[in-house]
N, C-alpha and C positions, 0 to 999 in steps of 0.2 A: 651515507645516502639516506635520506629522508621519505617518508611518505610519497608525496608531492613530484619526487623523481624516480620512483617506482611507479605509478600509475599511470605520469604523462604521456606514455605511449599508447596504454591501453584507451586512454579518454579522448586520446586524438583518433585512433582508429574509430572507436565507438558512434563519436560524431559523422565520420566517413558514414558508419553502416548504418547511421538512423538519415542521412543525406540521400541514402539512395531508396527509401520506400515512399511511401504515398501517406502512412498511415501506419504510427508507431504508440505502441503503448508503454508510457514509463510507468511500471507497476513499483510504488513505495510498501515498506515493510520493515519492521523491529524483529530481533531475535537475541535471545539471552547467550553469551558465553559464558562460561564456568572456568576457568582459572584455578584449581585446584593443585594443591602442594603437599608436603609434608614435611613437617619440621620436628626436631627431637627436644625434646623438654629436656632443660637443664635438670641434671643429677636424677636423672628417670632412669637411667640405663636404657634399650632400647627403646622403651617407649614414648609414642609421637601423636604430634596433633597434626590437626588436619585442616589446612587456613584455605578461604576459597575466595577468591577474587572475579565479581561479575563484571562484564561488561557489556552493556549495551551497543549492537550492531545494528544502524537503518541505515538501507540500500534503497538507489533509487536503480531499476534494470530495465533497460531498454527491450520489449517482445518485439518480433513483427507479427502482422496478420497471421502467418502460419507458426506462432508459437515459438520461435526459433530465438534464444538468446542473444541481442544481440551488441552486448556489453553492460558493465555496471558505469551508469551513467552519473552516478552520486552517491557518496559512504560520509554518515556521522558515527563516530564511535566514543564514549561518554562512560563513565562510573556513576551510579548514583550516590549522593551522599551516605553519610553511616546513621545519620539521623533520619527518620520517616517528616518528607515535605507534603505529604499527598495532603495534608491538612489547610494547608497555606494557598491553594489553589483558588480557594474564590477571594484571595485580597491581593495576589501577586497577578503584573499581567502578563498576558500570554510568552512574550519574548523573553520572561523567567520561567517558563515551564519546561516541561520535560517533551511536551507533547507539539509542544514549539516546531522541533525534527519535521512533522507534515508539510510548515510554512515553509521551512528553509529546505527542505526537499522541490517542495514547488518553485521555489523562485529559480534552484539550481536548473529541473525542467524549461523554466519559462529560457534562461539562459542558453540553454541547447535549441531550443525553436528558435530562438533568435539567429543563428545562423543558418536553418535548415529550412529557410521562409515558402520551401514548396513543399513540405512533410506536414503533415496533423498529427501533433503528439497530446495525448489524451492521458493525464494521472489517473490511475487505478488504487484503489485502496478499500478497506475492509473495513467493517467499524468502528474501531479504534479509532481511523480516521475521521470520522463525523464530527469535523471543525467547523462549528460555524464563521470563523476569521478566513477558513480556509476559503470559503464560499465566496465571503466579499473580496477575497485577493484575488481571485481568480475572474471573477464577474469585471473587478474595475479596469481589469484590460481588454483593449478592446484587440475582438478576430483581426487579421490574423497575425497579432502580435501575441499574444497570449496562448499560455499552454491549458487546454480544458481539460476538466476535472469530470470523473467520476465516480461517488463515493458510497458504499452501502451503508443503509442511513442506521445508526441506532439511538439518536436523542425520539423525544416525543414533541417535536417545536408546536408553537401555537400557530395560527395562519394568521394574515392578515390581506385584508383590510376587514372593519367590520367588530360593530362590540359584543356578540355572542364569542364564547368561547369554542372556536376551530381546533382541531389537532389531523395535522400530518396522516398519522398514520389510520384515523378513524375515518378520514375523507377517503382517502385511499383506497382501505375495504371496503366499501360503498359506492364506489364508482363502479359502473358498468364498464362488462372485460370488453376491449376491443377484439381481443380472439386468442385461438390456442397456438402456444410453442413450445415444440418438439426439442429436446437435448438430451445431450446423451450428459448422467452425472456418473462423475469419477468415486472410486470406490474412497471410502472413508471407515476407519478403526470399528464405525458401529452400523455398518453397513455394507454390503457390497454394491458395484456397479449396476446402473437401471440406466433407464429411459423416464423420462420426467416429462407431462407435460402442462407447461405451466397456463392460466389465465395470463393478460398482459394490458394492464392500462398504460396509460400516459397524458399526464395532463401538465402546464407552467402551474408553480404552485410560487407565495410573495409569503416567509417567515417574517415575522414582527422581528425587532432589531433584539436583540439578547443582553441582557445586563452585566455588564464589566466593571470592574475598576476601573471608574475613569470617565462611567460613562457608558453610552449603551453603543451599538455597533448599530450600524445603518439598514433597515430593512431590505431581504435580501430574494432576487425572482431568481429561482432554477426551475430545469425539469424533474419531475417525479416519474419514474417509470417503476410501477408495483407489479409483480409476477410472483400469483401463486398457484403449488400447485391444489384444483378444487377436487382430487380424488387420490389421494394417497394409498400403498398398498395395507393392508392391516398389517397392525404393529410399528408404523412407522408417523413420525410427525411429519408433516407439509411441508414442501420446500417452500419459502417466503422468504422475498427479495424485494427492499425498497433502494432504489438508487435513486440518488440526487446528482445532475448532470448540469452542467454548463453550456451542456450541448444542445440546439432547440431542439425537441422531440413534440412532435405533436398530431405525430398517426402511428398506424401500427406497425409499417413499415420502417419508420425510424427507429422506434420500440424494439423491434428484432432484429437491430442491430445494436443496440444499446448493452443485451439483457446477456448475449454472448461476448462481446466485448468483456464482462464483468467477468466471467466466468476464468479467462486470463491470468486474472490474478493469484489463481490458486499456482499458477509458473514458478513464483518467484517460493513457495514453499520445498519446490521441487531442488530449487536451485540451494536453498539453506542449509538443504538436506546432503546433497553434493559436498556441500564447505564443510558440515559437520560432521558425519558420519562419512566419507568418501577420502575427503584431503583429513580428518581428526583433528581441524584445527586447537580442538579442544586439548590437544595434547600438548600440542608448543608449547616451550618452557624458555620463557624467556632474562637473562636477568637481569634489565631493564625492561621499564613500561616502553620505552623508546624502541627496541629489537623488538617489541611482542607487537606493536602496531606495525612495524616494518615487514613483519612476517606475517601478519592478517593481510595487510595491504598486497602482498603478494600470493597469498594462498587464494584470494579473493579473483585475480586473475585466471590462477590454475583451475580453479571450479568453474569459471566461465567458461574457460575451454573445454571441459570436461561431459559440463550440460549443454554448449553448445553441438558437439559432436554427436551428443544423444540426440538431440531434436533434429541434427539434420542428416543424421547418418544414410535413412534411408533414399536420401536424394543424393548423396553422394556416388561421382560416379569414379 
């Protein structure tokens, strides 16, 4: 049995339960596995070495509104080579890269909308994902065929139109706040839980086309929705969020629905966290590459059900 016929079931169902909301978030995300062995060195006597094999895991998982898991709607899983490529990046194009995963995550999204033509499914992603390719694949379909995207921004793009030099993020802080929002932020390793309340712009912003191999990409109009927070407690830095949307956003009202939408995305951390430490996929030991995907492919299910239950436990009757 194969990948492919392990998951069929769970990918049919999943499509069921992202068919029956209004308003689905595919939250995309990478996470490391470790692969770790032990092996005994020839004529060592007990002494061993220690071989580690990583693998790369992105997930694409379907939220609803109320947070609720509600399937893994898309899985790449990949080794990197044993040679460092990260050099080769500005002369290879993007459907030789590693970070490719975002596109073909999206397209696997767009595929799901396709069937689900009365659902709004919305990519969620973190800055890692701040693909400008991503932007124009997702811009050149048009509603409501296409799956929108919303990404927290980390390049520094230039604006256009216009020959002074613009930048993103400089416009941004500069824009007068449309007004304040309230959220509650979840506790993090260097912090505990608060209340946050952030400033909230939103404005359509047009990057200049980006220079590629090949050629430059096509200049590209999203929404910018910037929320910072303007008073932090002492000792702590500001919370600052630039998202770039797909979505028109263009008052405040649409803005504070944008800015928690994002906040979603911290789901799928919760969910990695389930696969990792909950099911140990990290322990599998497989003695094929072929059983050890067999066996992710399936633990991968068992963690859905797992975090599923957590999120909706208290509704259960």
């Amino acid at each position: 049995m194969g990948v492919q016929e392990i998951v069929s079931g769970h990918t049919h169902a999943t499509g069921q339960r992202i068919r029956a909301q209004e308003v689905v978030w595919l939250v995309q995300d990478t996470t490391l596995l470790h692969d770790g062995t032990t092996q005994p060195q020839a004529g060592m006597g007990t002494v061993k070495s220690k071989t580690r094999a990583e693998y790369l895991l992105h997930l694409t998982v379907a939220f609803t509104p109320e947070r609720v898991n509600g399937g893994v709607a898309g899985r790449q899983v990949w080794q990197r080579p044993a040679e460092p490529v990260a050099q080769q990046r500005t002369s290879k194009p993007i459907a030789e890269q590693e970070r490719y995963r975002w596109l073909a995550g999206d397209r696997g999204a767009w595929e799901i909308t396709q069937t689900c033509p009365a659902t709004l499914g919305v990519n969620l992603a973190d800055r890692e994902g701040d693909i400008q390719e991503w932007l124009v694949a997702a811009r050149r379909r048009e509603p409501p065929q296409r799956a929108e995207v919303s990404i927290r921004a980390k390049c520094h793009r230039r604006l256009a139109p216009g020959a002074a030099q613009r930048y993103v993020w400089v416009e941004r802080q500069q824009t007068p706040s449309l007004g304040p929002l309230t959220l509650p932020l979840a506790r993090q390793p260097e912090r505990p839980p608060r209340q946050v309340t952030l400033a909230v712009t939103a404005t359509p912003v047009t990057f200049r086309g980006a220079r590629r191999p090949g050629g430059k990409l096509p200049p590209i109009e999203v929404s910018a929705v910037y929320a910072k927070e303007p008073s932090p407690p002492p000792g702590e830095a500001p919370v600052e969020w630039l998202l770039l949307t797909s979505l028109p956003v263009r008052d405040f009202a649409r803005a504070c629905t944008v800015v928690p939408w994002y906040r979603c995305r911290w789901e799928i951390a919760l969910f990695f966290r389930v696969l990792k430490q909950g099911c140990q996929i990290e322990q599998v030991r497989g003695q094929t590459e072929q059983r050890l995907l067999n066996a992710l492919a399936l633990y991968v299910i068992v963690a859905w059900r797992i975090h599923n239950i957590t999120m909706a436990g208290p509704g259960l009757s």
